[in-house]
Structures are given as C-alpha cells and as structure tokens.
C-alpha positions as CSV (number, residue, x, y, z in Angstrom):
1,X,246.6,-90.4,-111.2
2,X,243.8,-91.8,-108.9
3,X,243.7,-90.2,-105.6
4,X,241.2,-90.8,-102.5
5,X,240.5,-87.7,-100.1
6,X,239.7,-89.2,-96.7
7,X,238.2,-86.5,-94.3
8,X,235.3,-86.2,-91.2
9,X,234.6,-82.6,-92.7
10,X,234.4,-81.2,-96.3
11,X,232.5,-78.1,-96.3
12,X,232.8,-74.2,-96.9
13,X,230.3,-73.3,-94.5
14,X,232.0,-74.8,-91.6
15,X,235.1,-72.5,-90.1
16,X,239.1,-73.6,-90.7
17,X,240.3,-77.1,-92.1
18,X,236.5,-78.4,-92.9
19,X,237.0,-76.0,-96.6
20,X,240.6,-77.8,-97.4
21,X,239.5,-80.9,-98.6
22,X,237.2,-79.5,-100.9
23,X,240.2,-77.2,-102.1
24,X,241.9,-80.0,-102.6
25,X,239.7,-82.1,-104.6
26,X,239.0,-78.9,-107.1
27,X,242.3,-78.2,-108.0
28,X,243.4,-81.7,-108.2
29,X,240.9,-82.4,-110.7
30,X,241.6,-79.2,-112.6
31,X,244.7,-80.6,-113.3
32,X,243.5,-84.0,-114.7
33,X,243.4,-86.2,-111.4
34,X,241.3,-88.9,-111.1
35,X,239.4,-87.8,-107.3
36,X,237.4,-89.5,-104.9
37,X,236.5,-88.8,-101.3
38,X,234.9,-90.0,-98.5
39,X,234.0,-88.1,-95.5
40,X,230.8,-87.4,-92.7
41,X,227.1,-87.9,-93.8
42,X,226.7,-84.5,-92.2
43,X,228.4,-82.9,-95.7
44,X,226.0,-84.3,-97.7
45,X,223.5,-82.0,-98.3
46,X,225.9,-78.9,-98.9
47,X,228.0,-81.3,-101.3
48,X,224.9,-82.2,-103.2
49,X,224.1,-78.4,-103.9
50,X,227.6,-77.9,-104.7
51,X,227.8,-80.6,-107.1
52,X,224.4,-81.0,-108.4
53,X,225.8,-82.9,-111.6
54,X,225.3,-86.5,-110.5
55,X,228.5,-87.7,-112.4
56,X,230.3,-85.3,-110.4
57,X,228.3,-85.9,-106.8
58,X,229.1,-90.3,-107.5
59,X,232.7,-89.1,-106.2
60,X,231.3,-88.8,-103.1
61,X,231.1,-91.7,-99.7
62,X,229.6,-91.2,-96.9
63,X,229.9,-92.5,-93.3
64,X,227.4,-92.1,-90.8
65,X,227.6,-91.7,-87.1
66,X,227.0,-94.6,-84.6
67,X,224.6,-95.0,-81.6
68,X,227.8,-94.7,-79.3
69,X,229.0,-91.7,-81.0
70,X,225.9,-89.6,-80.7
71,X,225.4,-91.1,-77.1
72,X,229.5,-89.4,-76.5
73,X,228.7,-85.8,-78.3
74,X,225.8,-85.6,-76.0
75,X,227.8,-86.1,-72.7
76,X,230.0,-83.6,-74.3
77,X,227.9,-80.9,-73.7
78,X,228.9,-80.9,-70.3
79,X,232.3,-81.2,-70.3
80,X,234.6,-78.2,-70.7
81,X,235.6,-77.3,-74.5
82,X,239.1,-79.0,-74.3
83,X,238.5,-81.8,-72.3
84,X,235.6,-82.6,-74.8
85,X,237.6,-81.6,-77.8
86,X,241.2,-83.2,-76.7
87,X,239.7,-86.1,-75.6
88,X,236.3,-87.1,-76.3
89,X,236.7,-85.4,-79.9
90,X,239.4,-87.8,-80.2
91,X,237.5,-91.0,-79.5
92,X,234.0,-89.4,-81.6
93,X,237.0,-89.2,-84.7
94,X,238.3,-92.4,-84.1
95,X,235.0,-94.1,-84.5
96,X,234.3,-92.3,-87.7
97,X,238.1,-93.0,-89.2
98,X,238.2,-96.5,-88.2
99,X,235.0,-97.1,-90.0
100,X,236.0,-95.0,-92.9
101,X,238.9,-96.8,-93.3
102,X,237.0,-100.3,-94.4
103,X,235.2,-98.1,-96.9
104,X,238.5,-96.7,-98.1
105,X,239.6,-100.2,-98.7
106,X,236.7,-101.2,-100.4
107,X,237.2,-98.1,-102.6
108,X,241.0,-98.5,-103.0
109,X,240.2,-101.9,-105.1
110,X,236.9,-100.6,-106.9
111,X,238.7,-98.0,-108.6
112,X,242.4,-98.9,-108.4
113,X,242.9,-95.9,-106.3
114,X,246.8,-95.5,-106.5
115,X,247.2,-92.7,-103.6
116,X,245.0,-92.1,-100.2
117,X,245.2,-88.3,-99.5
118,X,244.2,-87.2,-95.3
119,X,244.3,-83.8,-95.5
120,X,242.1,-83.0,-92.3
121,X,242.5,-83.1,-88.8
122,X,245.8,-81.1,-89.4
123,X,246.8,-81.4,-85.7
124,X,250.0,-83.7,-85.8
125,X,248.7,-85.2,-82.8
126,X,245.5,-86.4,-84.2
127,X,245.1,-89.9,-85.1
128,X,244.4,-91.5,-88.3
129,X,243.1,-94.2,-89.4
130,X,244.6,-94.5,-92.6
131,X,246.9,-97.6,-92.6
132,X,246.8,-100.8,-94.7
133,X,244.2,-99.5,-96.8
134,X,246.1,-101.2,-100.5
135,X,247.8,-97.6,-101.5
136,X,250.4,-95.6,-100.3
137,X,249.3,-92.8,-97.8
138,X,250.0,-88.8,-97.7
139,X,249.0,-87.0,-94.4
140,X,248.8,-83.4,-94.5
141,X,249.6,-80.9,-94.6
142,X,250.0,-80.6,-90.2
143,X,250.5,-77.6,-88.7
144,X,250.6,-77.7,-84.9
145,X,252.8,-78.2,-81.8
146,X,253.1,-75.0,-80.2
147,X,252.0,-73.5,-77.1
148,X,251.2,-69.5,-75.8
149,X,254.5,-67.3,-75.6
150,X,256.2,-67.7,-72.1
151,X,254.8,-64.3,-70.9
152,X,251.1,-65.2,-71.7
153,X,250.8,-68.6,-70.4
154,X,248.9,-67.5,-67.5
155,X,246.1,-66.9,-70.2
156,X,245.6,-71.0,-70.3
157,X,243.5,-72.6,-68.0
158,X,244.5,-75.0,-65.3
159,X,242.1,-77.4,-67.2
160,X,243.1,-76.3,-70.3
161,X,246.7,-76.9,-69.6
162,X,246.4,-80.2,-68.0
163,X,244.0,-81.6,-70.4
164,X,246.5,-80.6,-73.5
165,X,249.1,-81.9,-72.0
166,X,247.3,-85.2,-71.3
167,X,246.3,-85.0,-74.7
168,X,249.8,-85.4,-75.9
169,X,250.8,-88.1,-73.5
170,X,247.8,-90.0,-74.7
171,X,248.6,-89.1,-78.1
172,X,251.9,-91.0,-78.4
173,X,250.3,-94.1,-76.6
174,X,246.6,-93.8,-79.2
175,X,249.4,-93.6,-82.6
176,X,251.2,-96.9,-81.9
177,X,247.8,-98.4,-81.8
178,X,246.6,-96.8,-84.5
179,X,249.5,-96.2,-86.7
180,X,248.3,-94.0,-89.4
181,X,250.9,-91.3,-89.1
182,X,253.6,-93.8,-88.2
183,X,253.2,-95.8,-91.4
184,X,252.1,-93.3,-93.7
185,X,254.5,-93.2,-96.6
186,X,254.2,-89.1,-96.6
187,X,253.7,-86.5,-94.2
188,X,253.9,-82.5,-95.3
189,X,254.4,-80.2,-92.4
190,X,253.8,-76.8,-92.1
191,X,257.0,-76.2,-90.3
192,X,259.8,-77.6,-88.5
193,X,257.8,-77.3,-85.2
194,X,255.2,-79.5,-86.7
195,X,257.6,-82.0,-87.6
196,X,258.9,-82.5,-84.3
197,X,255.3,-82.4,-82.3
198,X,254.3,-85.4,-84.9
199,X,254.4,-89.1,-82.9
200,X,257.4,-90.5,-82.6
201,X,258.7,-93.5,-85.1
202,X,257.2,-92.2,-87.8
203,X,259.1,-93.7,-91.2
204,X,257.5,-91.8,-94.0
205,X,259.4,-89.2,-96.1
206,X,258.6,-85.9,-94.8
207,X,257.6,-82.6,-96.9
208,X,257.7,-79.1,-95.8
209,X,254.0,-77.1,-97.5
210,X,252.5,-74.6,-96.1
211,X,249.7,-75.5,-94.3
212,X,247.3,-72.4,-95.3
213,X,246.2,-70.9,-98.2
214,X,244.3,-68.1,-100.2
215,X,242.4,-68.5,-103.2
216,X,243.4,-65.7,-105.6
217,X,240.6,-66.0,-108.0
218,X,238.3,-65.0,-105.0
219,X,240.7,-62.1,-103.2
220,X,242.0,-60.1,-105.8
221,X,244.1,-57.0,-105.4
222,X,242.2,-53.7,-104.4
223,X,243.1,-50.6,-105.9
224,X,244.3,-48.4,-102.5
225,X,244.9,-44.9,-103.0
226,X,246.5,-43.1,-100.8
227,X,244.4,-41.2,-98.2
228,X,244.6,-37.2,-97.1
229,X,245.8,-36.8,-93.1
230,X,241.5,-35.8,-92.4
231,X,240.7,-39.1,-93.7
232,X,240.6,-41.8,-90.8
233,X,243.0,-45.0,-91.1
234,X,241.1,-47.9,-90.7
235,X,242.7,-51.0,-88.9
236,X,240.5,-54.0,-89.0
237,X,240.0,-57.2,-86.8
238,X,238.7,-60.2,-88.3
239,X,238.8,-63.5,-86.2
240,X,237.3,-65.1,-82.9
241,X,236.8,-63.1,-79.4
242,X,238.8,-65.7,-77.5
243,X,242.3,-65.2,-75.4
244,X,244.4,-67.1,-78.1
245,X,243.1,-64.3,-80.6
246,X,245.0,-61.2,-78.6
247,X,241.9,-59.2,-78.8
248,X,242.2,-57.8,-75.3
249,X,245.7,-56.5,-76.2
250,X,244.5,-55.0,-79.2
251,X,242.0,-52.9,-77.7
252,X,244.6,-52.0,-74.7
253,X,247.2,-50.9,-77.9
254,X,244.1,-49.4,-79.7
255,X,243.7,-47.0,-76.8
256,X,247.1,-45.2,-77.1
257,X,246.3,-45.3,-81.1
258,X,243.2,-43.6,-80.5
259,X,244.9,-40.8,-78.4
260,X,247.2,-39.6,-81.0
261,X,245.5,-40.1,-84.1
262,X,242.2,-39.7,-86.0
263,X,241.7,-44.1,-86.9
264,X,239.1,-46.4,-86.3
265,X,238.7,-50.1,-85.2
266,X,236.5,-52.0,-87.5
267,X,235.8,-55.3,-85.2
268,X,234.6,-58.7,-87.6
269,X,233.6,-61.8,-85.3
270,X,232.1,-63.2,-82.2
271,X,232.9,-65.8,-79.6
272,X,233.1,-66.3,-75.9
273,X,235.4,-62.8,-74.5
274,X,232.2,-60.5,-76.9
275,X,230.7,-59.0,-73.7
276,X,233.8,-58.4,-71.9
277,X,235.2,-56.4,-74.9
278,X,232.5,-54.6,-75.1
279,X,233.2,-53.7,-71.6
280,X,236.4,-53.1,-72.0
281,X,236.2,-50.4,-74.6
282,X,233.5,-48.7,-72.8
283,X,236.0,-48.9,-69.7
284,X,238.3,-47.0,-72.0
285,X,236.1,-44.6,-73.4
286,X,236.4,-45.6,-77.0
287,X,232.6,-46.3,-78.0
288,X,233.1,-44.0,-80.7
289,X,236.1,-45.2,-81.8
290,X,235.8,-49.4,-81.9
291,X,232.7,-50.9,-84.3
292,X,231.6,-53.9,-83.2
293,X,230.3,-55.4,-86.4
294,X,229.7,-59.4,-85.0
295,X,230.2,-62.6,-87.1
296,X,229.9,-61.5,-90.8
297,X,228.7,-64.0,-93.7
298,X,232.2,-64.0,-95.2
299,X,230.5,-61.9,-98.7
300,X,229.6,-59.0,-96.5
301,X,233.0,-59.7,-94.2
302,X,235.5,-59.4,-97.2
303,X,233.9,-56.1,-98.8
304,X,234.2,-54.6,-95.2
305,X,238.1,-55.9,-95.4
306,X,238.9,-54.5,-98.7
307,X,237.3,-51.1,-97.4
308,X,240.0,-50.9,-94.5
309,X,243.5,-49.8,-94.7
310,X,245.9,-52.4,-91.8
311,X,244.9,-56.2,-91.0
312,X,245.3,-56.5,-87.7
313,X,246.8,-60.3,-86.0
314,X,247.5,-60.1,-82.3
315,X,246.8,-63.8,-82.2
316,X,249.3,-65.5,-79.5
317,X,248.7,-68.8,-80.5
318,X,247.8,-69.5,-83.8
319,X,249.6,-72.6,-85.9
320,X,247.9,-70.4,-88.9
321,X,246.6,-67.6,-90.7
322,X,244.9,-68.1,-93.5
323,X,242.4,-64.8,-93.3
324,X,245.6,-62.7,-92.9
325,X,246.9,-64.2,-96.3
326,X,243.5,-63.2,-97.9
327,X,244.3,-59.9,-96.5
328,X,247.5,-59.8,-97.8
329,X,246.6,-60.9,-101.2
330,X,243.9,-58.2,-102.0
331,X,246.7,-55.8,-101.2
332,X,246.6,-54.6,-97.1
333,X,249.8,-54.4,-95.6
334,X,249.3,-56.4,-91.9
335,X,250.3,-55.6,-87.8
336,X,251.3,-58.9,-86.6
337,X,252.2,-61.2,-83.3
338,X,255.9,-62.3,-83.8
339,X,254.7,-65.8,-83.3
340,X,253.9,-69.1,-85.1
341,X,251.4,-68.8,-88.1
342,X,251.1,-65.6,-88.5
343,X,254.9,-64.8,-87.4
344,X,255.9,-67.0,-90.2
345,X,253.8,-65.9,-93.2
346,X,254.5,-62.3,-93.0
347,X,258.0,-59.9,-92.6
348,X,259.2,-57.1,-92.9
349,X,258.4,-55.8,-96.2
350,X,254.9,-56.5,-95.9
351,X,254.0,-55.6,-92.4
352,X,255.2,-55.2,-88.9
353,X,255.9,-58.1,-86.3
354,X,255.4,-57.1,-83.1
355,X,257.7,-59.2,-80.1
356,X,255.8,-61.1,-77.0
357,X,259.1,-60.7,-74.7
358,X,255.8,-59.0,-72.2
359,X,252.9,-58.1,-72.1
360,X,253.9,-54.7,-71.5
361,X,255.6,-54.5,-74.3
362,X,253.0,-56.6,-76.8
363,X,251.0,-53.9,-76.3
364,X,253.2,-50.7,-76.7
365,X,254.7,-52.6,-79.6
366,X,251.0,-53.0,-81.2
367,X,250.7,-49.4,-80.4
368,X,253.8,-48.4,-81.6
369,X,252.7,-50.2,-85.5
370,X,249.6,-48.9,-85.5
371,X,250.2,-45.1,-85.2
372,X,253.4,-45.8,-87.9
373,X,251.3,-47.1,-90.4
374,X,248.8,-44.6,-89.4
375,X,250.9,-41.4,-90.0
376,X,252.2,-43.2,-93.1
377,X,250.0,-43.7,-96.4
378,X,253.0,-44.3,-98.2
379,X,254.6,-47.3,-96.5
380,X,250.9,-48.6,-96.0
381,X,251.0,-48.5,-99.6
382,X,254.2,-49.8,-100.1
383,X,253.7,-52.7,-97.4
384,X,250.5,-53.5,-99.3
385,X,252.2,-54.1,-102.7
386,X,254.4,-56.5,-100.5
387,X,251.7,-58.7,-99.0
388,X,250.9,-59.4,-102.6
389,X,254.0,-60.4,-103.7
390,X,255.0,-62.7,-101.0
391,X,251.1,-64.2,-101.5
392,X,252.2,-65.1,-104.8
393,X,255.9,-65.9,-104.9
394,X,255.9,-68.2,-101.6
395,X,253.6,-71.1,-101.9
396,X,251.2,-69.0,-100.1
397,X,248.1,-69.5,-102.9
398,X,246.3,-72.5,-103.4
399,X,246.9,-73.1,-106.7
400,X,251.2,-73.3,-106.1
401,X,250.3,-75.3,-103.2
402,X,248.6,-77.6,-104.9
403,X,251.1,-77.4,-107.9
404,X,253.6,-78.7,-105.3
405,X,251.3,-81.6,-103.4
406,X,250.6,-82.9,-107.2
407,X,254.3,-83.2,-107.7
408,X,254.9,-84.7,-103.9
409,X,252.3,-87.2,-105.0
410,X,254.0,-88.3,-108.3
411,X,257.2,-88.8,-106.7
412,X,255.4,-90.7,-104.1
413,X,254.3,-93.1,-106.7
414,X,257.5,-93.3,-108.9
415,X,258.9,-94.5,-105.5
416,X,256.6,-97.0,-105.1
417,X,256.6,-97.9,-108.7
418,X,260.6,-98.5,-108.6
419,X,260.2,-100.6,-105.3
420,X,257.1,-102.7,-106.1
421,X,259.0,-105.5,-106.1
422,X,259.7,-105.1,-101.9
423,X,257.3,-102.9,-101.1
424,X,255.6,-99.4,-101.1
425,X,256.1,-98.8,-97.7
426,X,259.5,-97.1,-97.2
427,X,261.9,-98.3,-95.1
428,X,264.1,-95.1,-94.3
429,X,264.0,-94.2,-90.3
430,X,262.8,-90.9,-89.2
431,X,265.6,-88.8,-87.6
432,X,264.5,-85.6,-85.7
433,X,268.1,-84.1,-85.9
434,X,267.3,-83.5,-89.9
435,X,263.4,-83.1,-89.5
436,X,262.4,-81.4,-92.8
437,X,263.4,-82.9,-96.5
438,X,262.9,-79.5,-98.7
C-alpha cells in the first residue's frame, strides 16, 4: 500500500493534532506501508533531527509560506484569538492546502500513491484542499461540533460566540467551493456529534475512530500501592489555564476537599487565567495546599503524573482528551466533566463523571469525587486497574487505532479496485438520519 499524509503541522514539540501525523506515518510504516508526507517548511528542521537517515528524511515535501500569508499572520496579531483563528487561520490554511495540493498531485503520479491520508486540522469545519488529486481520499479522524454545557455558556465571549458561529456559516459556504470533505471518499469521526457538525452533502463512506490516542510504549502502567490515611492523596491537573479547561471550578471544588481531608493539588500548565488562579487560591487560603508547578517539558510533566494518585478533567469543552488517556493508561483512576471528550473516554469503572446541570452543582459534584476517592485507596486502586483496561480494550491506543485505519484503508481500495471501471469516487448519498457506519 502507498499512502500520502497531507498536513500544515507534523511535529511533537508543538501542542495537540501537530504530533498525529507523525503517529501516523510511524505505525503505518511499521506495518509495511509504503508513506509519504507533505506538510509546512516550518517542520523541517525537527523532522530532519528526527529522521537523520536521508533514505528516511526523502519521504518528506515541503511547502513554504507566501508573501500574503506572512503579511495576514502579522495583522493577526491584533486581532482577538478567535477571530484570528476562525477566520484568518482559515484563509493562512487555505493558502498553504491549496498549494499543497498541486504538490500532492505531482506526488500522487511520481510514486503511484494509491491513498491520500488528511489527518490534521481535525475540526470538521475546516477546509481541505484535498480533492482531485488522482487517489482516493481519507479525512480524519474529526472530532468537533460542540459547544459549552447550557449552564456555562456565559463563560464564552460575545466575540467569541459570534465569531464561531460565523465561522460555521462561512464554513458551509468555504466547503462547496473547496470540496475536500464533500468529495472525500472517507471520513472517520470521532463521534456521532462530529458527523453531524461535518458540511453538508458530503458522499463519502463514513467511519467511526476515535480521534485520540496514547502511546503505550511510552505510558506504561505504574506500580500504585496503596497509601496509609497520614499519607496525602494527590490529585493532579495537567492542561491549559483557560475557561474551557474548568480550572476555576476545580479550585472552587478543591476548597471543600481541602477542608475535610489531608490532599494536595499538584497544578501542570500555563495559559491566559495563571494570575487570576493564583489569586484565587490565595482568596481561599489554600497557598499551602495548591502547587503551582507552570508548563512542564512533558519528561519532567509525566514523572510528576505517575507520582500522583487522581487525574483531574473539569474541562467543559473539550472534543478530546488525550493527556487523560495517558493518565489512564499508566494506571490512575480519573475525576471527570460528564461532557464530550473526556465524558466519552472514561465511565464508571474507571473514574467518576461529574454532571454540568449547574454550576452549583459542577462544583459540589467535583467536590463530592474528590474527597471519595480521597477516603478510598482501595477503589482508587481498583478505578486505576480500570483506566488500563478500557486504554487497551477500546481503540483507545495508538497502535489498535491504527490497526483499524490500516484496515479502513484497504477496504477503501478494494472498493475502488472493484469499481475502477466507473469510478473511485462513490456514489452513495450521505443521510444524517444513519450518521455513523460501525
């Protein structure tokens, strides 16, 4: 099999979905596929050090940006984050894509490629530029389409709000013009939710994979003994100081927690709300209480992790979770926001889900978890051995999720195979009253 990987990012120093195609094209060649990619200049130097075998690094195109593109990421800088990332990220992408698309083409009939892979942007909103390129094309997987619980949409901006919401409007009009996603022959979703925020008319078959993973060769289980009631239970916090993150609810739950046992907050990260958390647990008197630890190289970050006893997720809006499954899969039970990504990766057995009916009640109900787990060693323990199991038995780990894309792509191309003699493209209409084909 002969794939292309076409992405803007590829790179495991960046944060999120820039690490997935590089994921991607290592497993797929561990398993005998044929892998090219082509992605942003700006990944050369880090793929050149990661890849110093020049057989190895010839796999490897490269666009560059335009006069017009740096001239639009300058004006950015003035421009509120979603405005510039909903909109003017959208047109800096489209640049790139539509010029990486006439080097995909070129490449599709160099090497015969038999199968275009986008794995990145995984908004199903997002454009892409991958149509018509000679070779049947697989989007995904897209994880996306949701907004903040009903009792917590306060927390989003008016600009926020109407610039997201402008974004999808403009969306639907951007993917008729450029009908990646409509004419791709696949699209994996992360969910049904996904499915129904992706554009509408899309014709290609439609795969349900999980959208994060965790590489078990790096997170392995730790050893977790169970603790004496003088030893402090540690609940740690790894992820962004932002609104969507649920930090301020954390440290509002924390300071009931506090009150009634003997645990600790270990906090991993940085970002815009830093300051005012700070001020906030000095406001509550729990200096002694809450470690502020700031952004972590992710070495240092995961020994700190596998030191700790609970994972902690009050994220209200978040499509994924992919630091809570490296969690789970060294072992940690998890205390989680009954919502999207995180909502959907963990249950019962392995942690506790905590309801967004209020705010009120977010809070109490964080609270609540926290001192249960606390006065419990066993079920910590018992949760724990859960996480790993569902890790490992649900698609959750790179390597099944790969397993599963490798056999999406082969039936992709027996498809196409038994209906050369019409076409690749498939016919079929999408119906969004049976979204998902297991």
């Amino acid at each position: 099999m002969k794939v292309l990987i076409a992405t803007e990012n590829a790179s495991m120093r960046m944060s999120g979905e820039a690490a997935l195609p590089i994921y991607y094209f290592e497993r797929l060649r561990q398993r005998g596929v044929d892998v090219w990619m082509v992605c942003h200049e700006r990944n050369r130097e880090e793929l050149r050090e990661r890849y110093p075998n020049d057989e190895d690094f010839q796999k490897f195109y490269f666009i560059e940006d335009t006069s017009l593109q740096k001239k639009i990421n300058n004006a950015g800088e003035w421009i509120p984050f979603r405005v510039r990332d909903l909109i003017l990220g959208q047109w800096v992408h489209w640049i790139t894509q539509s010029r990486a698309r006439l080097l995909v083409k070129d490449l599709v009939k160099k090497f015969d490629i038999q199968l275009v892979f986008e794995p990145a942007p995984i908004s199903p909103k997002a454009l892409s530029c991958m149509y018509d390129v000679g070779a049947p094309v697989a989007i995904g997987p897209l994880c996306g389409g949701m907004d903040f619980p009903p009792a917590f949409r306060h927390l989003e901006s008016p600009i926020g709000r109407i610039s997201t919401q402008l974004g999808r409007v403009m969306s639907e009009i951007v993917n008729r013009i450029v009908p990646g996603k409509v004419q791709a022959e696949v699209l994996l979703v992360a969910n049904q939710r996904t499915a129904k925020a992706l554009p509408k008319g899309c014709r290609g078959k439609i795969y349900e994979v999980v959208e994060s993973g965790v590489d078990l060769s790096l997170w392995k289980p730790t050893p977790r003994p169970i603790k004496d009631a003088s030893q402090p239970t540690r609940f740690v916090y790894m992820a962004r100081f932002v609104d969507q993150k649920g930090i301020p609810f954390l440290i509002e739950a924390f300071k009931q927690v506090a009150a009634k046992t003997n645990s600790v907050l270990e906090l991993i990260g940085d970002g815009e709300l830093y300051q005012s958390i700070k001020n906030q647990v000095a406001a509550l008197g729990l200096q002694d209480r809450v470690v502020f630890h700031g952004r972590l190289p992710l070495e240092t970050a995961a020994e700190l992790v596998r030191e700790c006893d609970v994972y902690m997720v009050p994220a209200i809006r978040d499509c994924g979770g992919c630091a809570m499954l490296e969690a789970m899969a060294i072992g940690m039970p998890v205390i989680a926001a009954n919502w999207a990504g995180p909502g959907e990766y963990a249950d019962p057995s392995c942690g506790i889900l905590v309801d967004l009916n209020t705010q009120e009640e977010f809070i109490n109900g964080l609270a609540a978890a926290m001192i249960r787990l606390s006065e419990s060693p066993e079920l910590r323990l018992q949760m724990g051995e859960a996480s790993l199991q569902r890790v490992r038995s649900n698609y959750l780990d790179w390597d099944s999720k790969v397993d599963r894309i490798v056999e999406i792509f082969e039936e992709t191309l027996a498809a196409q195979k038994k209906n050369s003699s019409v076409s690749y493209r498939p016919s079929l209409t999408w119906n969004k009253s049976n979204l998902v084909e297991q």
